[in-house]
VOZA-497492 format. One record per residue: y, z negated, x negated of N, C-alpha, C in turn. Coordinates in pm, 1 decimal. Example, Ala and Ser with C-alpha at 12.3 -4.5 7.8 and 13.67 -1.06 7.14 Angstrom:
// VOZA-497492
+----------+----------+----------+----------+----------+----------+----------+----------+----------+
:  n.north :     n.up :   n.east : ca.north :    ca.up :  ca.east :  c.north :     c.up :   c.east :
+----------+----------+----------+----------+----------+----------+----------+----------+----------+
:   -569.0 :   -780.0 :  -1319.0 :   -450.0 :   -780.0 :  -1230.0 :   -330.0 :   -780.0 :  -1320.0 :
:   -225.0 :   -708.0 :  -1285.0 :   -106.0 :   -714.0 :  -1367.0 :      3.0 :   -787.0 :  -1290.0 :
+----------+----------+----------+----------+----------+----------+----------+----------+----------+
***
This chain:
// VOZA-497492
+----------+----------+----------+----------+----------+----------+----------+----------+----------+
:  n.north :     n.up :   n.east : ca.north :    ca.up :  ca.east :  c.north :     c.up :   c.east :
+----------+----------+----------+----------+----------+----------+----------+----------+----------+
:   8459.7 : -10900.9 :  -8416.6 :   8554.4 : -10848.1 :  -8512.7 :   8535.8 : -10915.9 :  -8647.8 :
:   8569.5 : -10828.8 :  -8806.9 :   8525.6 : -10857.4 :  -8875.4 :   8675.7 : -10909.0 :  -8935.8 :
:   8670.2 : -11050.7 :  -9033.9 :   8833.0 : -11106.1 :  -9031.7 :   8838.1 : -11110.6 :  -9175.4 :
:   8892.8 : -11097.0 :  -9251.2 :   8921.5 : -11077.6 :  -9360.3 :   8927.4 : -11250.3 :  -9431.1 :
:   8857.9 : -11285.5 :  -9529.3 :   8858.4 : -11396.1 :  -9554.8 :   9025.7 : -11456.9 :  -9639.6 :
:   9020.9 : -11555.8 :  -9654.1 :   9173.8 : -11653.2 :  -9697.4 :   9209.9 : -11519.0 :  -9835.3 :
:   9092.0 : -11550.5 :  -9889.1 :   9070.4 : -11521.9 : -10075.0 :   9081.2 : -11360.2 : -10076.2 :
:   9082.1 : -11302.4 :  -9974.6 :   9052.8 : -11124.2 :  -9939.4 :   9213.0 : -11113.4 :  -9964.5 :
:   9244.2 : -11205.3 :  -9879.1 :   9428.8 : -11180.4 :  -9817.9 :   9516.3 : -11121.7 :  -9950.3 :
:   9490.3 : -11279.9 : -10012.0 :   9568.2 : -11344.5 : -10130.2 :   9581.5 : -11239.2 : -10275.5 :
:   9474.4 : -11180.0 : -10247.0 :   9398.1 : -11070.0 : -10360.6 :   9510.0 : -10945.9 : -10272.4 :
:   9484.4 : -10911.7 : -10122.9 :   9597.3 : -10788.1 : -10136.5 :   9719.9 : -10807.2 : -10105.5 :
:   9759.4 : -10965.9 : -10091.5 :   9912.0 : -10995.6 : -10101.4 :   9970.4 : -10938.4 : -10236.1 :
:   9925.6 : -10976.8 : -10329.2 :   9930.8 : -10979.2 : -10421.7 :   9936.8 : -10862.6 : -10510.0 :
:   9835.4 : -10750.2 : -10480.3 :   9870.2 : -10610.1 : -10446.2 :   9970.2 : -10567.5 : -10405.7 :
:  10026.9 : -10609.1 : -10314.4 :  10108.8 : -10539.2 : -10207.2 :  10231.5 : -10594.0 : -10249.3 :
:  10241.1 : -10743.8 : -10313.1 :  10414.9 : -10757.8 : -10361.0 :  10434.9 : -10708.0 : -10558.0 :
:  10342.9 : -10685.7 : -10593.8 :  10320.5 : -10609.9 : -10718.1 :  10374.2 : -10461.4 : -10684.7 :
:  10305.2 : -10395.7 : -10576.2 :  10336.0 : -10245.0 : -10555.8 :  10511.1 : -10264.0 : -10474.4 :
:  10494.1 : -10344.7 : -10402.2 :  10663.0 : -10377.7 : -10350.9 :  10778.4 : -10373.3 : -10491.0 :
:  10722.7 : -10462.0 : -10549.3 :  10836.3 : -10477.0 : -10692.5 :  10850.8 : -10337.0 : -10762.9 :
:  10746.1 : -10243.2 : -10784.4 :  10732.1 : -10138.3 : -10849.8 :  10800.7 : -10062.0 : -10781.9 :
:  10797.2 : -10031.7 : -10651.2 :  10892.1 :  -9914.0 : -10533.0 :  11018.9 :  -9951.4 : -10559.6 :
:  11052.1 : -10073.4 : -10556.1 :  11205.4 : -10082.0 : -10544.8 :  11273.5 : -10074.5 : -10688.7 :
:  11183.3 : -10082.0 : -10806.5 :  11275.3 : -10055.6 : -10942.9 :  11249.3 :  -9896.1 : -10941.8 :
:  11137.6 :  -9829.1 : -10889.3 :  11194.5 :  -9673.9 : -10901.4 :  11310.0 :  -9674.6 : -10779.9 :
:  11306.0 :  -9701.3 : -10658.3 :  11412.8 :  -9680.8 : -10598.9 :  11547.0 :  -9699.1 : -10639.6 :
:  11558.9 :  -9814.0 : -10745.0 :  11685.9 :  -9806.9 : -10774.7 :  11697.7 :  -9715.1 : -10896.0 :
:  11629.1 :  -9679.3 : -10968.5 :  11637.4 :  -9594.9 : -11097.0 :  11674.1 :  -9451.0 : -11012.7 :
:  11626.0 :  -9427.3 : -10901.7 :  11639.8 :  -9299.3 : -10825.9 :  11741.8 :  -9281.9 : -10733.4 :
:  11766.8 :  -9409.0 : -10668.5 :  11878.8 :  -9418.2 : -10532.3 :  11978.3 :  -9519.6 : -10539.0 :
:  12013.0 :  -9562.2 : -10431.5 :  12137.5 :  -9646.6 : -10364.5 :  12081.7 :  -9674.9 : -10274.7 :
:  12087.8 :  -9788.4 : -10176.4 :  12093.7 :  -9884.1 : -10107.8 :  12194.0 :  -9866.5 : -10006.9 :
:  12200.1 :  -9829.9 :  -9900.7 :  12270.8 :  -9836.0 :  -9825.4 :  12337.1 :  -9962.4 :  -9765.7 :
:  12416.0 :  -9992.1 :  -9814.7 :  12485.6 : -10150.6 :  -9773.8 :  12529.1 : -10192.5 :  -9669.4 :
:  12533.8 : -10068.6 :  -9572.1 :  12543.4 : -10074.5 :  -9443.9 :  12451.9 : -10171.0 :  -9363.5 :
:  12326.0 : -10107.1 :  -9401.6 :  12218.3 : -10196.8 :  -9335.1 :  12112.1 : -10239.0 :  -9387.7 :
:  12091.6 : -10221.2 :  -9548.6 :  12035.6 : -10272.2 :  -9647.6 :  11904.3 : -10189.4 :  -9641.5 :
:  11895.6 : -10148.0 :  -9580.1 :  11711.5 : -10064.6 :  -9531.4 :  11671.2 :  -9906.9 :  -9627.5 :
:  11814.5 :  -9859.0 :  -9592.8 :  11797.2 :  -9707.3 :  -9594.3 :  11812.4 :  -9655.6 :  -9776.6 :
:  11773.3 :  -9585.8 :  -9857.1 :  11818.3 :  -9536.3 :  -9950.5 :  11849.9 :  -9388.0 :  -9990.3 :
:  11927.3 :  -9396.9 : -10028.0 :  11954.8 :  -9254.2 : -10035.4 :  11977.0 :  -9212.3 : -10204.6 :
:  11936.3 :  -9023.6 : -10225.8 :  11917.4 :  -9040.4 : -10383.0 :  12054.6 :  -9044.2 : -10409.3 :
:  12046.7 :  -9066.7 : -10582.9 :  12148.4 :  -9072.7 : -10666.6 :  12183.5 :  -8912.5 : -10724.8 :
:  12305.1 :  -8922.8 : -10642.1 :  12374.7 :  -8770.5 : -10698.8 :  12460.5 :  -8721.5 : -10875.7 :
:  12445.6 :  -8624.4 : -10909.4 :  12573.2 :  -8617.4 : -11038.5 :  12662.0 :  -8557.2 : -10973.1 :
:  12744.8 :  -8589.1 : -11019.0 :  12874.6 :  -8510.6 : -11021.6 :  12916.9 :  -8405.3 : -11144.6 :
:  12979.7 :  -8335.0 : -11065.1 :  12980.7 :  -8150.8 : -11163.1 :  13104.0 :  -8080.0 : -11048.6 :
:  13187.9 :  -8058.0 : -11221.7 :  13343.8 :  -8032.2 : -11215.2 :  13316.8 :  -7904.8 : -11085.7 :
:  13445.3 :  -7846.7 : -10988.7 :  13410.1 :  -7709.0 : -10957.0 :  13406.9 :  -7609.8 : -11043.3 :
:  13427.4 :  -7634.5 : -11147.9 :  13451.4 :  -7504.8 : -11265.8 :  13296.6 :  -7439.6 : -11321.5 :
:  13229.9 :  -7515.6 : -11241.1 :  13087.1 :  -7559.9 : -11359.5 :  13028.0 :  -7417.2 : -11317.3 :
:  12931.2 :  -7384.8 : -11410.4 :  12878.9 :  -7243.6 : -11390.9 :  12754.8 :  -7247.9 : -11252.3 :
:  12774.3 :  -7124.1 : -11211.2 :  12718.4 :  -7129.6 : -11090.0 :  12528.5 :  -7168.4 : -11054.8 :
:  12509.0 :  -7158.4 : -11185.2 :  12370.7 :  -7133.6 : -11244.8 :  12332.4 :  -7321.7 : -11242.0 :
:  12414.4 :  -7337.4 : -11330.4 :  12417.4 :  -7490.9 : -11303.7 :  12417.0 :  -7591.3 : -11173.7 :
:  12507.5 :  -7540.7 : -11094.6 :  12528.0 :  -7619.3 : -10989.5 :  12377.9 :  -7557.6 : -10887.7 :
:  12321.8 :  -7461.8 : -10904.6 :  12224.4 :  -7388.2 : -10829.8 :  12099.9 :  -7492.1 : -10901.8 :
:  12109.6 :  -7524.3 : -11002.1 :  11975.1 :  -7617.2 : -11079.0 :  12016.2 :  -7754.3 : -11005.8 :
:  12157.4 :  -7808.5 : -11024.9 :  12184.9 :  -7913.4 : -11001.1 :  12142.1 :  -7977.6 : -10886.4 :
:  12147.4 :  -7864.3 : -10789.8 :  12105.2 :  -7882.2 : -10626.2 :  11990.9 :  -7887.7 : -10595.7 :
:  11908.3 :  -7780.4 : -10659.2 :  11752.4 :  -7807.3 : -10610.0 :  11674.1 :  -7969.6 : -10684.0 :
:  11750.0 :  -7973.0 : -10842.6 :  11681.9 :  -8132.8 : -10875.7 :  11763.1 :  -8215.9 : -10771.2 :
:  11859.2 :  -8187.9 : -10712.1 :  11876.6 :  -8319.0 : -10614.1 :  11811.5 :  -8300.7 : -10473.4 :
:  11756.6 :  -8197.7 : -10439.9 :  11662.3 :  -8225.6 : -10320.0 :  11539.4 :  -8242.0 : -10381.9 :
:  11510.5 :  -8209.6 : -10475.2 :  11338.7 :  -8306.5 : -10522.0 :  11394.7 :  -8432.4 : -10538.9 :
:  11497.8 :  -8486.3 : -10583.2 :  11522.5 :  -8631.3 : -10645.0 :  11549.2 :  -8694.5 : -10472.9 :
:  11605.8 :  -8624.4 : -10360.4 :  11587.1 :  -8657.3 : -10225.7 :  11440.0 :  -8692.9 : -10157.0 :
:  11347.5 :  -8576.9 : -10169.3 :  11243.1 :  -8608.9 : -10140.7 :  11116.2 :  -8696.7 : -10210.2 :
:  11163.5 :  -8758.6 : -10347.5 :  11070.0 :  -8830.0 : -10394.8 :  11126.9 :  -8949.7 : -10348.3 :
:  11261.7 :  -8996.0 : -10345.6 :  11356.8 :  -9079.9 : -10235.8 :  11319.4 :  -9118.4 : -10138.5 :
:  11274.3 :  -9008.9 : -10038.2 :  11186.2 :  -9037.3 :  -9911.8 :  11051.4 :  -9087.9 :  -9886.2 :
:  10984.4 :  -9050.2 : -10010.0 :  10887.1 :  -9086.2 :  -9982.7 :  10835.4 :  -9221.2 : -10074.7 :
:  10927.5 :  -9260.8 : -10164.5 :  10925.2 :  -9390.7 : -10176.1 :  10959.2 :  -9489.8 : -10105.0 :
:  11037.0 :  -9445.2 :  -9975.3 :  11147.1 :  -9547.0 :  -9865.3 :  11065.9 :  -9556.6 :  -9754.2 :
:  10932.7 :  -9483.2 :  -9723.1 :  10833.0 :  -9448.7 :  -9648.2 :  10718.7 :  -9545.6 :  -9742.1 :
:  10677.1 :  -9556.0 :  -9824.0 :  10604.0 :  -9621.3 :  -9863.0 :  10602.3 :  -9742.8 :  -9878.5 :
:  10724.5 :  -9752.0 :  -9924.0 :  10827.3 :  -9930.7 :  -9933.0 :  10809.5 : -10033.3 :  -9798.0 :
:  10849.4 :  -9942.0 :  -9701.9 :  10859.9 :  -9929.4 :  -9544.2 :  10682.4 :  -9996.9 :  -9494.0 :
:  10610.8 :  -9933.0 :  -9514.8 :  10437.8 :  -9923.5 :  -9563.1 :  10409.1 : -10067.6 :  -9604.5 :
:  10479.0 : -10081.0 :  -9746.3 :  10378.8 : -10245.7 :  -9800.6 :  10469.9 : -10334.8 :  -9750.3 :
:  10602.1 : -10347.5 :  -9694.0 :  10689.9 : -10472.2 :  -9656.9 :  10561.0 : -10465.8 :  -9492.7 :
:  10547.0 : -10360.7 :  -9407.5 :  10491.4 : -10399.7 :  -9302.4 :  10391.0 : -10500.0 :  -9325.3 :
:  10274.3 : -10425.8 :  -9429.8 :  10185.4 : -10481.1 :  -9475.9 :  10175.2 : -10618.8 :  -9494.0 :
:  10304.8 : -10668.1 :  -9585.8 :  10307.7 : -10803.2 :  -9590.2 :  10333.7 : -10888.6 :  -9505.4 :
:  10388.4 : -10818.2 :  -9388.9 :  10474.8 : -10896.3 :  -9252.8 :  10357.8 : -10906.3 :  -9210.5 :
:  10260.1 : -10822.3 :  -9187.3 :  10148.2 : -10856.8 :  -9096.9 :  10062.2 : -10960.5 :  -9178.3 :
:  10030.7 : -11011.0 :  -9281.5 :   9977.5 : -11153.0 :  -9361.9 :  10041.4 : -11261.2 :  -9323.2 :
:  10161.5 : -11266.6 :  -9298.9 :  10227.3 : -11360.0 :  -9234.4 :  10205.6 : -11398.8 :  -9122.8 :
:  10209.6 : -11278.3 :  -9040.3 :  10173.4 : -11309.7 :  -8879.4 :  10042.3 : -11312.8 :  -8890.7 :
:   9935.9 : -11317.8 :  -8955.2 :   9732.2 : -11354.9 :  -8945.8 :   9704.3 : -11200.1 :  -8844.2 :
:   9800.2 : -11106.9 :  -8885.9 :   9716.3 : -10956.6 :  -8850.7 :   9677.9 : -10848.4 :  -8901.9 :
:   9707.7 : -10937.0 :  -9040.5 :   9637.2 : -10811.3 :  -9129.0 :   9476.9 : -10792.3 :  -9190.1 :
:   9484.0 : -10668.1 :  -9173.3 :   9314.7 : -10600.7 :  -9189.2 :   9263.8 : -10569.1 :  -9054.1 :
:   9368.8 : -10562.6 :  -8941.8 :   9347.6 : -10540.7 :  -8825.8 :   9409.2 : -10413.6 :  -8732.3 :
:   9343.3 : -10314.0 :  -8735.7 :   9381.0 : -10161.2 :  -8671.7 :   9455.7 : -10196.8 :  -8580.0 :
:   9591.1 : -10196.5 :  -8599.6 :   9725.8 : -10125.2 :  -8512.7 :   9707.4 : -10070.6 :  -8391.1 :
:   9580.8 :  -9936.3 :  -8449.0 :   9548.5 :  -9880.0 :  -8279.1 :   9451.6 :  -9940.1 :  -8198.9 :
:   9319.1 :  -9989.0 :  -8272.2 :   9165.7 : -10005.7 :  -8192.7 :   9165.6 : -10177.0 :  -8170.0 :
:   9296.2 : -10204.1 :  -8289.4 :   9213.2 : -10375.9 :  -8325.2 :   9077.6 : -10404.3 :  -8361.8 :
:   9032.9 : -10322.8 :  -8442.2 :   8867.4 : -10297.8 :  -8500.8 :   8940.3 : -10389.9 :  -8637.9 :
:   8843.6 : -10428.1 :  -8723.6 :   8852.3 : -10404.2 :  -8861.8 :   8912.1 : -10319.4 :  -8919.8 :
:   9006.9 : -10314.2 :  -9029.4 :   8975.5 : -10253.0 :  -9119.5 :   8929.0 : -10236.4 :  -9213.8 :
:   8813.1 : -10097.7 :  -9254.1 :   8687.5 : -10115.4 :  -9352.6 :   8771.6 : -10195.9 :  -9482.4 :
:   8684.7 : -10267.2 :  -9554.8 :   8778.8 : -10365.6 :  -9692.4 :   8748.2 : -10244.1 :  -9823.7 :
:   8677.6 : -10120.2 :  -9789.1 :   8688.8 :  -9984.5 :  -9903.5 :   8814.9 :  -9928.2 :  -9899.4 :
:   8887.1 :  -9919.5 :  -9750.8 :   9007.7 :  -9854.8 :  -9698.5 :   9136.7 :  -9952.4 :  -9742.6 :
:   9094.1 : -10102.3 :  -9747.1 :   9237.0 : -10188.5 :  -9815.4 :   9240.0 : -10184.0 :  -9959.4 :
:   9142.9 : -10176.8 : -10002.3 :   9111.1 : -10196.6 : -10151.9 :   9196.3 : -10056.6 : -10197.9 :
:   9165.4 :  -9910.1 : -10144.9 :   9243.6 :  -9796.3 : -10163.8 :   9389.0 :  -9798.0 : -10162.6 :
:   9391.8 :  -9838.7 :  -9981.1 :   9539.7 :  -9841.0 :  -9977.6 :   9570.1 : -10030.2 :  -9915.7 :
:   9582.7 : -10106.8 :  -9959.7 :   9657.1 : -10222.4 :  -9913.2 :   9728.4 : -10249.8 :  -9801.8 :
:   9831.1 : -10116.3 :  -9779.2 :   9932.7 : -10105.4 :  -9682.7 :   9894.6 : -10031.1 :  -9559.2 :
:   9728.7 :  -9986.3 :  -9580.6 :   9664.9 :  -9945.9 :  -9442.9 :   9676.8 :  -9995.1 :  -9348.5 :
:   9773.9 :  -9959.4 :  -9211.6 :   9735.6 : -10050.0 :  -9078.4 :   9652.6 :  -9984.9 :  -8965.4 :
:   9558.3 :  -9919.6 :  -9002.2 :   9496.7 :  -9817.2 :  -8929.1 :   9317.9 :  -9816.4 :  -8994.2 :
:   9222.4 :  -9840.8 :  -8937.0 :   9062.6 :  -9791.2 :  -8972.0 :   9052.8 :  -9667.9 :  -9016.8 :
:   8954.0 :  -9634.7 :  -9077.3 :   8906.9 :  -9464.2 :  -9124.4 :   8906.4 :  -9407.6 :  -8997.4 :
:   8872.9 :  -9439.0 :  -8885.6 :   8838.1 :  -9393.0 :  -8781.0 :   8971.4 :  -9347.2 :  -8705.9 :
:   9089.1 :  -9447.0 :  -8711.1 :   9197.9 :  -9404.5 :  -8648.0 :   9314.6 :  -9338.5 :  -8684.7 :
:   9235.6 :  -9346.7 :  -8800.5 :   9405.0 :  -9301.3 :  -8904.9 :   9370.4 :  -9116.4 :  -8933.7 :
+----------+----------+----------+----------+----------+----------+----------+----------+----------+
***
C-alpha cells in the first residue's frame, strides 16, 4: 500500500480546513444552524405579509427551494471535508473506505475530501 507522506497530509489538511472555513461562511450567509444538534442547517427564509401578491410569493418560493438545495449541498460537502479531516487524525487518510487501496494523489489533489479510489468511487 501506497501511504501518503507527513508533508502530502499537511498540504491537504490545509486544503481541507481552508475549504471547511469557506462552507461554513456561505452556510451562514445562506442558513441557520440547527441548535438542536449543531450538525444540521437549514436555509434562511423571508418573510412576506399574507397580503403579498400572489406572483410574489410564487417567486418567493421557488428562490427558497434553490436557496434549500444549494443548503444541501453545502451541508453534504461540509459533512465531506470535516470527515476528511477526522480521518488525518486517525492516520487514515488517502486510504479507500471501500478497497483500503491508495488513493491516487491526482484524485486528492482534485478533491481532498475523497474517501474512495478512481476505481471505487
Amino acid at each position: 500500500m501506497l501511504y501518503l507522506q507527513a508533508m502530502d497530509i499537511s498540504s491537504y489538511k490545509s486544503k481541507l480546513q481552508q475549504e471547511e472555513a469557506q462552507l461554513e461562511l456561505e452556510l451562514t450567509d445562506m442558513g441557520v444552524l440547527d441548535f438542536n444538534n449543531g450538525v444540521d442547517w437549514t436555509a434562511k427564509g423571508e418573510e412576506y405579509v399574507e397580503t403579498a401578491d400572489l406572483n410574489i410569493l410564487a417567486d418567493a418560493d421557488e428562490e427558497q427551494e434553490v436557496k434549500k438545495e444549494i443548503v444541501n449541498q453545502l451541508e453534504v460537502r461540509l459533512k465531506n471535508v470535516k470527515e476528511a479531516l477526522k480521518r488525518i487524525e486517525d492516520g487514515t487518510y488517502g486510504i479507500c473506505v471501500s478497497c483500503n487501496e491508495a488513493i491516487e494523489p491526482a484524485r486528492l489533489e482534485a478533491n481532498p475530501a475523497a474517501k474512495e479510489c478512481i476505481r471505487c468511487s
